[in-house]
N, C-alpha and C positions, 0 to 999 in steps of 0.2 A: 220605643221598641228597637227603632234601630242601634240607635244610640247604646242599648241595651247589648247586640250582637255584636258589636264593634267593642265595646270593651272587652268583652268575652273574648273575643279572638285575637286582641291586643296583650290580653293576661295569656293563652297559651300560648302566641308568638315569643312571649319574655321566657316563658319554660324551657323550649327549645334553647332560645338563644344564651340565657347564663350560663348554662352547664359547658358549651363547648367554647364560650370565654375560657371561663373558670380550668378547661384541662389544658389550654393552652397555655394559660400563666404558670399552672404547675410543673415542676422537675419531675420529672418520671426516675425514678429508679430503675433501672436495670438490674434486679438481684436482690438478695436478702437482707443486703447491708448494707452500708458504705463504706467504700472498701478506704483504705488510709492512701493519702495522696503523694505520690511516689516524689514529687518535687522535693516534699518536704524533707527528704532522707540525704543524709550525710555520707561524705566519703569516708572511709576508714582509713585512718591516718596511718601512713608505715611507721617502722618503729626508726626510731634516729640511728644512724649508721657511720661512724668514725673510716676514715681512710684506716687505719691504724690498727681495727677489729677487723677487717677484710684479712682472713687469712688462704684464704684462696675464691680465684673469680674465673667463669668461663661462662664467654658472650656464645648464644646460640640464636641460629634463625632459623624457626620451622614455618609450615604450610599448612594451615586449615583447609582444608576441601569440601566445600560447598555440597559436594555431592552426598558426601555421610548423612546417615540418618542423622546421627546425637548433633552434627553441627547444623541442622536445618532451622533453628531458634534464628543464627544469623541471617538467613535467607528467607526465610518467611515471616509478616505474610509479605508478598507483592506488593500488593493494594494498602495502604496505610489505615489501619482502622484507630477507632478512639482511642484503646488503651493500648494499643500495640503496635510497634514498627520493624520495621526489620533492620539492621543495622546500618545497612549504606544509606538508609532515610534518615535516622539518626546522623551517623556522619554530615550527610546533606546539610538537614536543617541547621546544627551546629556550625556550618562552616558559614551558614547563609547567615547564621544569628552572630559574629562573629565571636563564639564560644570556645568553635574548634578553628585548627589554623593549618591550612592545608600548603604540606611542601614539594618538593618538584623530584622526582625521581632518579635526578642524575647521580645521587648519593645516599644513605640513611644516616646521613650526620642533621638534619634539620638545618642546614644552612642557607638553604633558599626558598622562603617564602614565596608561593605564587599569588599573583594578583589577580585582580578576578576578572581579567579578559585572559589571561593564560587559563584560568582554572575552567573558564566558559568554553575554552575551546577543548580542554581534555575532555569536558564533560556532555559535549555533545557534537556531532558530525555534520556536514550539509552533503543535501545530496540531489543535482540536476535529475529531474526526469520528464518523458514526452508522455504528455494526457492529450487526448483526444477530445479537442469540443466538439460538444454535442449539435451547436446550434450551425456552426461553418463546416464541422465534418475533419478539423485541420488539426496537424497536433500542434502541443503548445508547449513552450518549456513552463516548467514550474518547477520551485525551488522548496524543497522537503528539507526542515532541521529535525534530527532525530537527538532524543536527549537519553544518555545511558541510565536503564533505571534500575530497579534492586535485581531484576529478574535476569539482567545480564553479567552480573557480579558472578565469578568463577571459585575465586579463591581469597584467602587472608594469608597474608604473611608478618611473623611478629619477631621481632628484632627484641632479645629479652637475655639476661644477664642471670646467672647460677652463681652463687655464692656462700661463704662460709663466713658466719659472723663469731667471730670468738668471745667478743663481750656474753653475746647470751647461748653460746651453744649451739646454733640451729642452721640449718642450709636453708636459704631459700631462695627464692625467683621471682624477680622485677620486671615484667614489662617495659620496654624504651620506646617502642611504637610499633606504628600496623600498616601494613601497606594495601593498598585495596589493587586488587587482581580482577580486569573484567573479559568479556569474550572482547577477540579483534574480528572485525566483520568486514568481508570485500564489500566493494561498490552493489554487490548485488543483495550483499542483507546475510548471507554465509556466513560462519564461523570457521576464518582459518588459521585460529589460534588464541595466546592471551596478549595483556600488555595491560604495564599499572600504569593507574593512572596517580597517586600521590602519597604520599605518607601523611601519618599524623601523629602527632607528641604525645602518649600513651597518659602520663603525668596530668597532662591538662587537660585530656578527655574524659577520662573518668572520673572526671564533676560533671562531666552529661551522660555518661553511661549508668551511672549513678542513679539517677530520678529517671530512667525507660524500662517502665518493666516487661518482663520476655513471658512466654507461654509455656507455661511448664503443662506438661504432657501429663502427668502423676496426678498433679495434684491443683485444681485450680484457686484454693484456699493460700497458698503457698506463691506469693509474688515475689520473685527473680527478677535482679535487676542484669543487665549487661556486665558489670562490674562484677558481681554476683557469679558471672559463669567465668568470668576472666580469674575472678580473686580466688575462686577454690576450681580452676583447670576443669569445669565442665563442660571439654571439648577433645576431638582427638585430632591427631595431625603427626607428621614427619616431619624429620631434622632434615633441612638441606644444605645445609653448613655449618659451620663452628668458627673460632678465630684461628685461623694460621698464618705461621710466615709467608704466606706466597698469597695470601686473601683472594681465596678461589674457594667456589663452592663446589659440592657434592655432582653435581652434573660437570664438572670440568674435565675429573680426572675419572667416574665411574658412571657405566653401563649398566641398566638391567638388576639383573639378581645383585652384581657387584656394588650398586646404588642402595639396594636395601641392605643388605648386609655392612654398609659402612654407616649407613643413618642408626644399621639396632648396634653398633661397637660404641658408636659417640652415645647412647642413651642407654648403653649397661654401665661405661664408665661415670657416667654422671651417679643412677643407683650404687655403684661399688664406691664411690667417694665417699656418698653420705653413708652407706655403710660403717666405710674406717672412719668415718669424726662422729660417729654414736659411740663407735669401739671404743676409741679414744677415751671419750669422756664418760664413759663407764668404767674403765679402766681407773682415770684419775680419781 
């Protein structure tokens, strides 16, 4: 009879315990589907472009602003979740995975690779402070590394080329790269300002912007990649230079109202451009 009790209670112990095997081995789905795997997705190849077809070129650098609602795709989320990053974590990981190649500020020509005790030291601070033990009563120095994360990131700045292709008729606009813009912070953790910390090769990034999809707000059926808001401009920003003989940007020579009104002159004549090479080739 005991013998009898003992298997009995050995067969519902087995009840209980298969089942929460069993859900642990399984994938849970998150969702109604599965969704397609963003790695898998290709970049969009430019179209070939002759020196020769360039019938006119102008280099422009604007500012992304963090703060805009439409450019918070870049900034959010903070926190890295499964499917989602926000762009300076991308940056990150790419730089750590050596994919992307992070260069040194002193110029936007890409000619100086930083290494990665240079790039360790743009990318995080030390900072001395006195804590109190609890057990002597006494303070103590302790030494705090802070490491800059998405949530200190201020602004994007993109270094990008306007052009007229004559082989096929079309204006358009190439990204050359991105400069990441974050807060400057005193000794005491304040914000009393910006300062970049590196560029990246726009070319070579967008084989990892590529496979990161972003959160579209609309519609959650509809996966946007980074690339995706870069290749069709869904983002808004100011010009705060262009190329001149004197290679001085918009804050050198203008104030104020005088600053905006010379970023909307450089971006009515870019529209008045492609205006007359539509003319044109309607014309012809």
């Amino acid at each position: 009879m005991k013998n009898m009790v003992r298997l009995v209670l050995f067969a519902l112990g087995l009840l209980f315990i298969i089942p929460e095997n069993n859900v642990k081995a399984q994938d849970v789905l998150d969702g109604i589907y599965i969704p397609e795997h963003s790695p898998t997705r290709k970049v969009i190849s430019y179209a070939s472009l002759r020196e020769a077809d360039v019938m006119w070129n102008k280099r422009i650098w604007r500012t992304i602003d963090l703060r805009e609602k439409i450019n918070h795709p870049f900034f959010y989320p903070l926190e890295a979740k499964s499917n989602f990053k926000s762009l300076f974590k991308v940056v990150q990981d790419g730089i750590n995975e050596g994919t992307i190649t992070a260069y040194d500020v002193i110029d936007d020509e890409f000619k100086s690779p930083l290494t990665k005790d240079e790039l360790l030291a743009k990318m995080s601070s030390v900072d001395t402070q006195y804590v109190e033990n609890f057990e002597t009563g006494e303070l103590e120095e302790q030494v705090i590394i802070q490491e800059i994360e998405s949530g200190d990131m201020k602004q994007y700045q993109l270094k990008e080329d306007w052009f007229f292709d004559n082989q096929r008729s079309v204006m358009e606009v190439r990204i050359i790269g991105i400069n990441t813009i974050t807060a400057k912070k005193d000794d005491s953790g304040n914000e009393v300002g910006k300062t970049a910390l590196f560029w990246i090769y726009y070319p070579q990034a967008r084989y990892v912007f590529a496979n990161q999809v972003v959160f579209n707000r609309q519609n959650d059926a509809e996966r946007r990649t980074f690339e995706d808001i870069f290749w069709k401009r869904m983002f808004n920003s100011y010009i705060h230079k262009e190329s001149n003989v004197y290679d001085r940007g918009l804050f050198d020579y203008t104030k104020g109202l005088a600053y905006q009104l010379e970023a909307e002159r450089i971006k009515k004549d870019l529209f008045v451009m492609e205006l007359m090479r539509k003319a044109v080739n309607w014309v012809m």
